[in-house]
N, C-alpha and C positions, 0 to 999 in steps of 0.2 A: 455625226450624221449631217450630210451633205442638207442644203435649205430647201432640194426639191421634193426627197424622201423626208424628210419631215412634215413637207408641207402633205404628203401620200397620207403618211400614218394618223395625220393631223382630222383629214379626211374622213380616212379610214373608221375612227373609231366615231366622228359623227352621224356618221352614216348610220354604223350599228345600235348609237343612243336611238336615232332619229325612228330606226324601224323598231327595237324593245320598246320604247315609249307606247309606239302604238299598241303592240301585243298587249303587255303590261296594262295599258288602259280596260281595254276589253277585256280580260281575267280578271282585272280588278271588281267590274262590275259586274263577271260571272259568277265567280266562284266566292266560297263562304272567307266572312272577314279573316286574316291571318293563315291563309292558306299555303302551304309550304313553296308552291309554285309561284304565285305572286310574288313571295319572300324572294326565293329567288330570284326572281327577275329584276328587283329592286335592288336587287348585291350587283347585280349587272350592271345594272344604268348606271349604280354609282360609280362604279369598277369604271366602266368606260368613259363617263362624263370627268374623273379624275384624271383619268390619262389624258382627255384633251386638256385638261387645266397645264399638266405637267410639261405634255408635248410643248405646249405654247409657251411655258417659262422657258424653254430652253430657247426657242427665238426670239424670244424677248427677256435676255437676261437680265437686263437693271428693271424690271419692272417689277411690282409683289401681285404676279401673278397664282402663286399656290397658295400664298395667305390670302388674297381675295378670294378663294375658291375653297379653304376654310368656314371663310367670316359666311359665304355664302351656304355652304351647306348643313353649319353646326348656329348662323342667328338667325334675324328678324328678317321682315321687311326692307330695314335702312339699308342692312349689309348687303341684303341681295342686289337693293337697286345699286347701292354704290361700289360692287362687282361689275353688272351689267355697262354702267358707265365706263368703268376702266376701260372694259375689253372696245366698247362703242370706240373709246379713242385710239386706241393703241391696232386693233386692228382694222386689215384694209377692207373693203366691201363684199367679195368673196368670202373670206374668213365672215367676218358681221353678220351677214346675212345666214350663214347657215350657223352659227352659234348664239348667237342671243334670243332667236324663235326657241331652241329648244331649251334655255335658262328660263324665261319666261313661261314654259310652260311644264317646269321642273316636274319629275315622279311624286316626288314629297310636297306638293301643294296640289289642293282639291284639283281633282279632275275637270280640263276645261267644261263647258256647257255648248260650244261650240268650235268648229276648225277642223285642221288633221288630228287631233290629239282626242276629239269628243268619245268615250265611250259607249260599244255598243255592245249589249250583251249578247244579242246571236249571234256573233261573229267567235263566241267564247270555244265550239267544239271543232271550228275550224283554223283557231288559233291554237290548242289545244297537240293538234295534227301534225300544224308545221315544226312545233317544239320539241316534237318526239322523234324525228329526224333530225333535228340540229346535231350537227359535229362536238357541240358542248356536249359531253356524255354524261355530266350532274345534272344538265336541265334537263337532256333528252328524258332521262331513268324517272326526275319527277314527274316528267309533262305523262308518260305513261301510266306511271301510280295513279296520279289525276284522273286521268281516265276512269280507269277501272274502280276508281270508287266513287266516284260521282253517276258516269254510266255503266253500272258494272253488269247489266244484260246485254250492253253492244256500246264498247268502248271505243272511240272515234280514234282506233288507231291504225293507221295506214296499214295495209297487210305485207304492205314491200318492207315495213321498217326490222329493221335486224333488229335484238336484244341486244343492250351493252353489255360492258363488259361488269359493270357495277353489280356486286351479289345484293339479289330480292330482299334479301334478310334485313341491311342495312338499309333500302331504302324504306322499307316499312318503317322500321324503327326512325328513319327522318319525321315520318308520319303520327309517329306515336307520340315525338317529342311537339305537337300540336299541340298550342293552347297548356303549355305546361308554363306557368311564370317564374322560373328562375332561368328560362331559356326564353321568354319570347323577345327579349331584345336581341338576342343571339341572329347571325346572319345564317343562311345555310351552310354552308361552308363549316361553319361551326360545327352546325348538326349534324353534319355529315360526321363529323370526326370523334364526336359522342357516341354516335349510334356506333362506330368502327370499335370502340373499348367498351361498350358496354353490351349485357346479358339479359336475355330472360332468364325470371326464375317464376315459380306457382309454387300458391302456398293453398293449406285449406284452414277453414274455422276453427283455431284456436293455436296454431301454427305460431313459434315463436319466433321471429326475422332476425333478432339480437336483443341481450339481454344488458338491463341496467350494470354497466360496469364491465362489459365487456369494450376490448382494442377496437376502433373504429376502424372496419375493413370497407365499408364502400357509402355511398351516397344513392340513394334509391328515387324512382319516379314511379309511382303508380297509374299504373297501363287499367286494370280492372278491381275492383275489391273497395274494399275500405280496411285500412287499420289504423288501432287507436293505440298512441303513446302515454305508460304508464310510469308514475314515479312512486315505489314506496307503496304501491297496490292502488293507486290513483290516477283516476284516468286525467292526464292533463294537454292532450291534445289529439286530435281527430282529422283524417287525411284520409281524402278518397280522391277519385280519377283526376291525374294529370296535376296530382301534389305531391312534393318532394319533401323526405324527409331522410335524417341521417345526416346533414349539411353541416351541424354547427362541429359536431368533432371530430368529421372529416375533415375540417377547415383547420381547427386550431389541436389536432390530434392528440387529443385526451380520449379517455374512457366514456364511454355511451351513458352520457346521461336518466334515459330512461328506457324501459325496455318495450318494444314495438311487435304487439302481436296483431294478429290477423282478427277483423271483428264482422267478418261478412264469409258466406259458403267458400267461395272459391276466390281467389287474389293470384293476379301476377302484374307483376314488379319487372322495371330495369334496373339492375343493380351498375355500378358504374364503380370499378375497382377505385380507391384512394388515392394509389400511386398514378396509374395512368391518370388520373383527375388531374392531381397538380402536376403533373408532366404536360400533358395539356394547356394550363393553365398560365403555365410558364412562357408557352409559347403565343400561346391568346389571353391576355390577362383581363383583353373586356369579358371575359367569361365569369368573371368575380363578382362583378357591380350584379347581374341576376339571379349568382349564389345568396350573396349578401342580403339583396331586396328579400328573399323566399327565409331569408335567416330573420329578418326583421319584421314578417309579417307572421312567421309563429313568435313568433315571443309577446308580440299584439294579442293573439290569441289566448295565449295563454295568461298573459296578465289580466285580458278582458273575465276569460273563466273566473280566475282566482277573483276577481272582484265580484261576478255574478252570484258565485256561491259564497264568498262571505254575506253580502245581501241576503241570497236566503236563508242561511245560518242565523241572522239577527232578528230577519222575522219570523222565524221558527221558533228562537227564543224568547221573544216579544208576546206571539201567543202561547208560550206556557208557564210565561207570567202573570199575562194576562186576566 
């Protein structure tokens, strides 16, 4: 790539940090914390703020231009400022000027309190707007769902805007996987690709999902309901909306532990077949570290129970000693 088309793309993708930043800011302080839209906007700025890191190694090859744009984006404070320093020296005043206003005032650190970057929340349905006609057809599809569930009597969307081509089904289900914590560190991108292999299923009160000892065929998210996991006719752990269960022998594919019936009227579940999991998996492995987290936060529970009820087991028998 020639120095002047580089210097284009270089541009190019500041430009797009420089306008998402803005959007981004204002949805940020519109919309509810962890909102699939914001999410993605966030996969954006990085996506793009990475490409200007990268663009620039390549004109600046003896420099540790993508390790500084690590140190920057995964530490503190020191690495950040002594990122911003590198590029201060290394590039020329063009470059400078339009790249270190938007490191300074990075997506991943508090939103300024003043400048271009300040956020303002009525500007949230008219950002909202522009998004749903973007050429990005993952943000377009979000930026609509947004709509219609936030204003779902008159959803601020352009009437000229066409439908993508992304099917309804999948993007709901983007929706669904909201506020679910073995996915919230997931990017959308992610979620997309979840929701493309996984299912609805409905269950009703007393409905059994799979039984102790059965082959693990999927990993479940619950969308509505509650049910409770039993071992040996004991109830040993309890999962209702936007908790995952089915995780640990989906993971290391042994026999189901304990058997998962429905303990509320009506329940439905995404079930998320095995195979496509770790196929998935394989190819996005950060997907693991939020399996794992949601694997290590039942088994908390579950040792907390077993300790709760030995307690009261001792003073139940305490007073029939008594």
């Amino acid at each position: 790539m020639d120095r002047k088309r580089l210097r284009e793309a270089t541009f190019r993708r500041v430009r797009d940090y420089d306008y998402y930043l803005r959007v981004y800011r204002d949805l940020e302080a519109a919309l509810p914390p962890g909102s699939p839209l914001v999410r993605a906007l966030g996969d954006r700025l990085g996506q793009n703020l990475e490409l200007v890191f990268r663009l620039l190694q390549i004109r600046f090859a003896d420099m540790p231009i993508v390790a500084a744009w690590r140190a920057f984006a995964t530490g503190g404070p020191r690495d950040r400022a002594y990122c911003i320093e590198l590029l201060e020296s290394v590039l020329d005043p063009a470059f400078r000027d339009a790249v270190v206003p938007l490191l300074e005032a990075y997506h991943r650190l508090p939103p300024p309190e003043d400048g271009p970057y300040r956020p303002d929340p009525r500007r949230g349905p008219a950002r909202i707007m522009e998004l749903a006609v973007s050429d990005d057809v993952e943000l377009a599809a979000i930026a609509r769902q947004t709509a219609r569930l936030v204003w779902p009597e008159h959803p601020p969307i352009p009437a000229a805007a066409e439908e993508t081509e992304m099917d309804p089904k999948i993007i709901e289900r983007v929706f669904l996987f909201e506020g679910v914590d073995a996915f919230e560190e997931s990017n959308v991108d992610d979620l997309v690709a979840l929701a493309q292999i996984s299912r609805e299923e409905r269950y009703r009160r007393g409905d059994v999902i799979y039984r102790e000892g059965d082959e693990a065929g999927a990993l479940y998210v619950v969308i509505e309901g509650r049910v409770v996991c039993t071992r040996g006719g004991r109830e040993v752990l309890r999962v209702e909306k936007r908790d995952t269960f089915g995780q640990t022998s989906v993971l290391d594919g042994g026999r189901r532990p304990v058997t998962a019936v429905v303990a509320s009227d009506e329940a439905r579940v995404l079930a998320i077949d095995r195979h496509d999991l770790l196929a998935l998996i394989a190819d996005r492995p950060e997907l693991l570290r939020g399996i794992f987290n949601a694997v290590t936060r039942h088994l908390r529970d579950i040792l907390d129970g077993v300790g709760v009820e030995a307690q009261e087991q001792h003073r139940a028998l305490e007073r029939s000693v008594g």
